[in-house]
Each structure stands twice: as structure tokens, then as C-alpha cells.
LUMVEX-563753 format. One record per atom (N, C-alpha, C): residue in one letter; x, y, z. Coordinates in steps of 0.001 Angstrom, whole numbers, plus 500000, padded with zeros to 6 digits. Example, Ala and Ser with C-alpha at 12.3 -4.5 7.8 and 13.67 -1.06 7.14 Angstrom:
2
A513190494310507800;A512300495500507800;A513200496700507800;S512850497750507080;S513670498940507140;S512900500030507870;
REM end
This chain:
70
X405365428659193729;X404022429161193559;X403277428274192559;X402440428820191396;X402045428054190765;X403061427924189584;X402722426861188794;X403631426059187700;X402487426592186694;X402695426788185403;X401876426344184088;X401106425091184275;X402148423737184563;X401443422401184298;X399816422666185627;X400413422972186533;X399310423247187661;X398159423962187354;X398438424852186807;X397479425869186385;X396635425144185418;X396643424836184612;X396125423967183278;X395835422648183650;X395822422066184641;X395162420999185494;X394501421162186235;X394273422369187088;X393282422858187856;X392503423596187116;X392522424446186165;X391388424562185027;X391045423266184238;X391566422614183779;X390688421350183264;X389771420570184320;X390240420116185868;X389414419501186856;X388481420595186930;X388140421608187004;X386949423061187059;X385819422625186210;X386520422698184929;X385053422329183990;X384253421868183995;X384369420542184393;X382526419720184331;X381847420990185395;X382278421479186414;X381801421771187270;X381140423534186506;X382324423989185850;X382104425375184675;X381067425315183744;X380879424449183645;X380206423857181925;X378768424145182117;X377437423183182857;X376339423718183114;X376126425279183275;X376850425853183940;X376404427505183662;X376680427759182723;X377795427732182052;X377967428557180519;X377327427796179518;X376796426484179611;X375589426277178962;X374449426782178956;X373590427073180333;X372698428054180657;X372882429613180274;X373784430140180174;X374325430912179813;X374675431716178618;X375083430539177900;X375094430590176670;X373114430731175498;X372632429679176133;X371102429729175801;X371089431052175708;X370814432134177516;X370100433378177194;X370588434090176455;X372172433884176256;X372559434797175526;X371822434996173872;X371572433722173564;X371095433347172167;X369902433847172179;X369026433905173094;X367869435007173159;X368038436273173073;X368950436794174018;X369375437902174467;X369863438803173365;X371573439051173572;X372388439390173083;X373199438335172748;X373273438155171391;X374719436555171236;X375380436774171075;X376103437848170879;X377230438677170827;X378104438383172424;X376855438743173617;X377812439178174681;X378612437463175123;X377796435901174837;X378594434815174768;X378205433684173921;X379562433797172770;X379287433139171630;X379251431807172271;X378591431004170949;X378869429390171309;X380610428979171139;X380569428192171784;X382364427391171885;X382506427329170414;X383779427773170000;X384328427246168918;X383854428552168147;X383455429483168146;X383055430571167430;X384425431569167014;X384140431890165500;X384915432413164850;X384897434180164593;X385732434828164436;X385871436045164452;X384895436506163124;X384973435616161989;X384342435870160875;X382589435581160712;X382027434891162039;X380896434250161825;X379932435420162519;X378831434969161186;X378028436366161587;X376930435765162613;X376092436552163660;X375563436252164589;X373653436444164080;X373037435775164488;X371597435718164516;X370794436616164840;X370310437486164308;X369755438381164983;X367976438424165863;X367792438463166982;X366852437891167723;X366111438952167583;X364982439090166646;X363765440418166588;X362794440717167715;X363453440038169367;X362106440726170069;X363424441937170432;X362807442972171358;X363993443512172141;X363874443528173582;X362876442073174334;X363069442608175734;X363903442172176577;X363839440957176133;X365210440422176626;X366776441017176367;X367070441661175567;X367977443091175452;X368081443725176083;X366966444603176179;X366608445213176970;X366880445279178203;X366609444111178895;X366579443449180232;X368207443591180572;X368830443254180011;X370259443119179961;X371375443952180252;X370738445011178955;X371139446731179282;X371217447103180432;X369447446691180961;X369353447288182113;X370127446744183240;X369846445839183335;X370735445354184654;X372348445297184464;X373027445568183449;X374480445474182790;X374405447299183375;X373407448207182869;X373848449381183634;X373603450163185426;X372852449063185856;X372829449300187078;X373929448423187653;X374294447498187741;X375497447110187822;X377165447829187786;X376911448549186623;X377438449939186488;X377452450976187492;X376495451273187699;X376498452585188347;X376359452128190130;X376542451105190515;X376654450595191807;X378154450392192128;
REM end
């Protein structure tokens, strides 16, 4: 079946291809919620930015709870 070495070579060839979305991704979150995806390399101890509009939050909730309930 699969090997470790396999597995961990077919996730490394993925990435370039992974990377542009969780860059995009990462952005809204930094608008958004930065909590829901930290930047790479982020630490358990590092405190997060807090973004003073709330619609983009908002937005999030919402569609995070209809998603939910579907």
C-alpha cells in the first residue's frame, strides 16, 4: 500500500500546486478571522491582530453556519 517515504513525497510534489490557495487564504483570513488560518510558522504563544471591522466575520459565521446546517 502506501510507504511513509511515499506519502511524504507525494505531499511535497502537491505543494507548489497547495501553496497559491493557502496564500489566498491565508490573506482573508487576516481580514477575517486569523485565528481560523494562522500564517506558516505560527506559534502557540503568539498573540493574533485584532481586525476592528466585523463584516467580514461576520460573513464567515455565516456561511461556516449554513454549511452547518446543510
Amino acid at each position: 500500500m502506501y510507504t511513509e517515504g511515499n506519502i511524504a513525497s507525494t505531499y511535497s510534489k502537491c505543494e507548489s500546486l497547495r501553496s497559491p490557495y493557502l496564500q489566498r487564504a491565508r490573506e482573508a483570513s487576516r481580514l477575517t478571522i486569523p485565528t481560523v488560518l494562522p500564517e506558516e510558522g505560527h506559534k502557540g504563544a503568539h498573540k493574533f491582530p485584532t481586525p476592528y471591522q466585523s463584516t467580514g466575520a461576520r460573513g464567515v459565521n455565516n456561511l461556516a453556519s449554513a454549511l452547518l446546517l446543510s
